[in-house]
Backbone as CSV, one residue per row, in Angstrom:
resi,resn,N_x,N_y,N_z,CA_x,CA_y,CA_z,C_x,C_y,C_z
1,UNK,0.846,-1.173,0.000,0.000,0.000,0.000,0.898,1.244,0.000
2,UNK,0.220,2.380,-0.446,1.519,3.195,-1.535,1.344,4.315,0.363
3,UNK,2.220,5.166,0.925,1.969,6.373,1.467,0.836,7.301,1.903
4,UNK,0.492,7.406,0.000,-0.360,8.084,0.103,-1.845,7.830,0.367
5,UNK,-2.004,6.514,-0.070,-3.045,5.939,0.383,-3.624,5.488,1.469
6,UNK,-2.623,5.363,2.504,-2.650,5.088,4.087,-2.884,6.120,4.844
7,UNK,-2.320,7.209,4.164,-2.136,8.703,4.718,-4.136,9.036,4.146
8,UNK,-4.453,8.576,3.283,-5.896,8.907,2.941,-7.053,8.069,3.519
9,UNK,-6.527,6.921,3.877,-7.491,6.356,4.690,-7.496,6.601,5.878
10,UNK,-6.440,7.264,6.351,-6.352,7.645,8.271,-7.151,8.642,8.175
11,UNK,-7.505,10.041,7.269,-8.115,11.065,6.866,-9.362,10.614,6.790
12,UNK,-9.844,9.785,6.224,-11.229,9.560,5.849,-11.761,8.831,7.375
13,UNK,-10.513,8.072,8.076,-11.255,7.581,9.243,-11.637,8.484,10.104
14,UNK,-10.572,9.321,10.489,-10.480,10.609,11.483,-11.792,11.410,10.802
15,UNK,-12.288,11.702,10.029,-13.177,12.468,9.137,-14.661,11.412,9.980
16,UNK,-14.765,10.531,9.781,-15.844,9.519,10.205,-15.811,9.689,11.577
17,UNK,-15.027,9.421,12.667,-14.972,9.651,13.590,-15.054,11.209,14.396
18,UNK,-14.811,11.738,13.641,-14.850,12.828,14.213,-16.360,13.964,14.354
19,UNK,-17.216,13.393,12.627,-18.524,13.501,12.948,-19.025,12.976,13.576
20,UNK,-18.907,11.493,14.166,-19.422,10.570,14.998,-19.462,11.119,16.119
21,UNK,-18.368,12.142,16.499,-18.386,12.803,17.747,-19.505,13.236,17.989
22,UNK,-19.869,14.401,17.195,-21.156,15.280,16.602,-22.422,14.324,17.138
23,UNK,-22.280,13.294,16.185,-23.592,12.265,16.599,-23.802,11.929,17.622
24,UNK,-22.816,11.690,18.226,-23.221,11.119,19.639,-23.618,12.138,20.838
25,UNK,-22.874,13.147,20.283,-23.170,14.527,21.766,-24.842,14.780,21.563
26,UNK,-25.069,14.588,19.722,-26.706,15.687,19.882,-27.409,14.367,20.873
27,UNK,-27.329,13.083,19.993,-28.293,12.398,21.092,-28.095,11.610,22.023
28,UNK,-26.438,12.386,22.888,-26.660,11.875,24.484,-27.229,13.379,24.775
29,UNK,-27.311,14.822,24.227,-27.715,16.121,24.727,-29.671,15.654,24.902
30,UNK,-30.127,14.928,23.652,-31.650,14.372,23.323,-32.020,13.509,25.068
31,UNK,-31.383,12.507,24.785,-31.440,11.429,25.977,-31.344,12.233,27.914
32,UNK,-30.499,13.465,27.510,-30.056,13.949,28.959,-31.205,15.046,29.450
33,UNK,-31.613,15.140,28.106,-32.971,16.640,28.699,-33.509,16.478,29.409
34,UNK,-34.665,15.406,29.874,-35.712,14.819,30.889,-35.262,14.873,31.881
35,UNK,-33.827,14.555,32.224,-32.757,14.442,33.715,-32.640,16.202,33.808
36,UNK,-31.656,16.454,32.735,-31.258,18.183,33.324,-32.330,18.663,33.722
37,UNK,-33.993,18.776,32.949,-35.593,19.650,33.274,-35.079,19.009,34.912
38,UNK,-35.231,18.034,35.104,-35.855,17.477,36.477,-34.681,17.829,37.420
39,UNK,-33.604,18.038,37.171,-32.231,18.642,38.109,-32.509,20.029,38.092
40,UNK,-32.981,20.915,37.397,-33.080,22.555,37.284,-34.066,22.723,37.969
41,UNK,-35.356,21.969,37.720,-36.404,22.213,38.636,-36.196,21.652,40.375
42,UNK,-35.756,20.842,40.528,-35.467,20.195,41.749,-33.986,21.846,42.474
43,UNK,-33.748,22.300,41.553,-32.762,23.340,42.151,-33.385,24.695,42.869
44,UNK,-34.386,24.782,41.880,-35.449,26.161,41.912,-36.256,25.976,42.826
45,UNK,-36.643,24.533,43.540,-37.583,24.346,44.459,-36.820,24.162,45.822
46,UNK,-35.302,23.856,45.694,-34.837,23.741,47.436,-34.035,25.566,47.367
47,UNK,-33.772,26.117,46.312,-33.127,27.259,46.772,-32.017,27.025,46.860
48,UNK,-30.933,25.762,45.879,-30.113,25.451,45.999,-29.372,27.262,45.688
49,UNK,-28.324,27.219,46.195,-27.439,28.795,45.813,-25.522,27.812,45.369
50,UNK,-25.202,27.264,45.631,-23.859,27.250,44.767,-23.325,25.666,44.657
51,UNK,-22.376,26.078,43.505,-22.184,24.539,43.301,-20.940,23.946,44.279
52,UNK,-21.419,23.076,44.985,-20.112,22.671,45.736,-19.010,22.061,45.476
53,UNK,-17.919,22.422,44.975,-16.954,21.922,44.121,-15.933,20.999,45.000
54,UNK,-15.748,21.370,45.939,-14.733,19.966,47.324,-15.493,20.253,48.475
55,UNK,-15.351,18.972,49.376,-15.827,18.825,50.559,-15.259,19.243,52.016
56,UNK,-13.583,19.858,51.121,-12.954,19.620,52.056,-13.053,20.927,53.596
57,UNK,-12.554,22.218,52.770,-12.595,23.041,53.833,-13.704,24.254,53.058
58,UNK,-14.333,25.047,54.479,-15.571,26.151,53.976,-14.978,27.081,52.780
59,UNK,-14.100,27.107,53.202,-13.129,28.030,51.731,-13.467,27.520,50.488
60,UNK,-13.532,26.287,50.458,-13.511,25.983,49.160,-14.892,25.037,48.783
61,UNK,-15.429,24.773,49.496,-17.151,24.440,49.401,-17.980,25.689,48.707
62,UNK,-18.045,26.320,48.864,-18.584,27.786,48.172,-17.297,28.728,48.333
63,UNK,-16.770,28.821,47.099,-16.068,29.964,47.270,-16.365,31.459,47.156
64,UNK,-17.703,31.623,46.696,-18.193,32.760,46.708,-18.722,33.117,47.674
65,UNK,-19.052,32.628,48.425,-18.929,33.097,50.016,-17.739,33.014,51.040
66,UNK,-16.431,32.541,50.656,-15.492,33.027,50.993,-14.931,34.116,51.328
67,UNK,-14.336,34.258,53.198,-13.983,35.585,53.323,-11.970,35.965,53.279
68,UNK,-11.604,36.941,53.583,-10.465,37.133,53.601,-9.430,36.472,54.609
69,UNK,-9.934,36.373,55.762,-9.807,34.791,57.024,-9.426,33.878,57.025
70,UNK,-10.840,33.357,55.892,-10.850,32.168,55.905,-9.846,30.964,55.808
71,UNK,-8.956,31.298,55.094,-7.728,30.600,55.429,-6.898,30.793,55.875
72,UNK,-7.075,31.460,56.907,-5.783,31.583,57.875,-6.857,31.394,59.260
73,UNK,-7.824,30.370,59.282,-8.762,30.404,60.406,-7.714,29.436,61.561
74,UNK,-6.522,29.015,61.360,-5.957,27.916,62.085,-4.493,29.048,62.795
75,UNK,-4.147,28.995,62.207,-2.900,30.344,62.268,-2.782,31.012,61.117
76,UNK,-2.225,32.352,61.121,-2.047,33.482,59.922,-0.615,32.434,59.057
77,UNK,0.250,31.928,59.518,1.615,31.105,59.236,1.115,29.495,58.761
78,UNK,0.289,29.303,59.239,-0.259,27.946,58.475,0.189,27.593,56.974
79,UNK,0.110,26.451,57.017,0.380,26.282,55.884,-0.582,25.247,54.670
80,UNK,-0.941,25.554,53.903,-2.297,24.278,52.987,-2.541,23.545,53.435
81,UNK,-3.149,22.742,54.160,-2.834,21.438,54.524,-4.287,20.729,53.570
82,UNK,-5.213,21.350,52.350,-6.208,20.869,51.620,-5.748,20.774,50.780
83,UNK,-5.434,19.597,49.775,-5.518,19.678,48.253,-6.100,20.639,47.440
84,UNK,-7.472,20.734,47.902,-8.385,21.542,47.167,-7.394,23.005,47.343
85,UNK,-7.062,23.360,48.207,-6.742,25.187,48.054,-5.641,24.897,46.988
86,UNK,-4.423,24.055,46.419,-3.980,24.350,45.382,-4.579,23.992,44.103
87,UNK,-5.901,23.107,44.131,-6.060,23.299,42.980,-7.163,24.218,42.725
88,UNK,-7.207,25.187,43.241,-8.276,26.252,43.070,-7.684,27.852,43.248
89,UNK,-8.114,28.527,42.439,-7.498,29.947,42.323,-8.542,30.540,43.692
90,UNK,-7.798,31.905,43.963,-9.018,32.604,45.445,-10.030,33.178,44.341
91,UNK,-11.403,33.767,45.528,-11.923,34.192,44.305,-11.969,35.520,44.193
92,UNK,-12.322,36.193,42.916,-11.841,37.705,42.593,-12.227,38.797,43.936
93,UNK,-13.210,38.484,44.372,-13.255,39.750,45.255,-12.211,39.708,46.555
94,UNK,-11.364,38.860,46.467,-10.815,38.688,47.832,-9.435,39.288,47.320
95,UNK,-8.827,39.732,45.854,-7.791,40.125,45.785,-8.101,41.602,45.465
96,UNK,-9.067,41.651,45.528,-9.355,43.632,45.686,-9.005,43.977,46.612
97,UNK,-8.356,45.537,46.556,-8.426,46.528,47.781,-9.714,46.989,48.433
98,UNK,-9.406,46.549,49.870,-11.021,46.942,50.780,-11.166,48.495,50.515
């Protein structure tokens, strides 16, 4: 089999596959609607307010209710002791001037 022809069938596969992508997102997006309606409404009825992204410390359970403190609630010299605080940036209002 010549180069170029191998080089044209990897193209035509990647080409197939790659709409296939397409296909599959619209109808797992078709299949997921009935769940998301019933998760949005179930949100609007408890008053859910934020998404809880780690379990670990209040800092980082809602960070938008995060105060300037908050991590230094153990000593000001402390040091991380959560995974979560390095993998999470602070959030914007806490690097403003009061």
């Amino acid at each position: 089999m010549k180069r170029s022809n191998a080089y044209l069938a990897f193209l035509t596969t990647a080409a197939i596959l790659f709409g296939a992508m397409f296909v599959h997102a619209a109808v797992s997006r078709r299949q997921a609607a009935p769940r998301l309606e019933r998760t949005t409404e179930m949100v609007r009825r408890l008053d859910l307010t934020d998404l809880c992204l780690f379990t670990e410390a209040r800092y980082t359970r809602h960070p938008t209710m995060a105060d300037v403190n908050s991590l230094f609630q153990d000593s000001p010299l402390s040091l991380e002791h959560y995974p979560a605080g390095s993998l999470m940036a602070p959030p914007d209002h806490l690097g403003r001037r009061q």
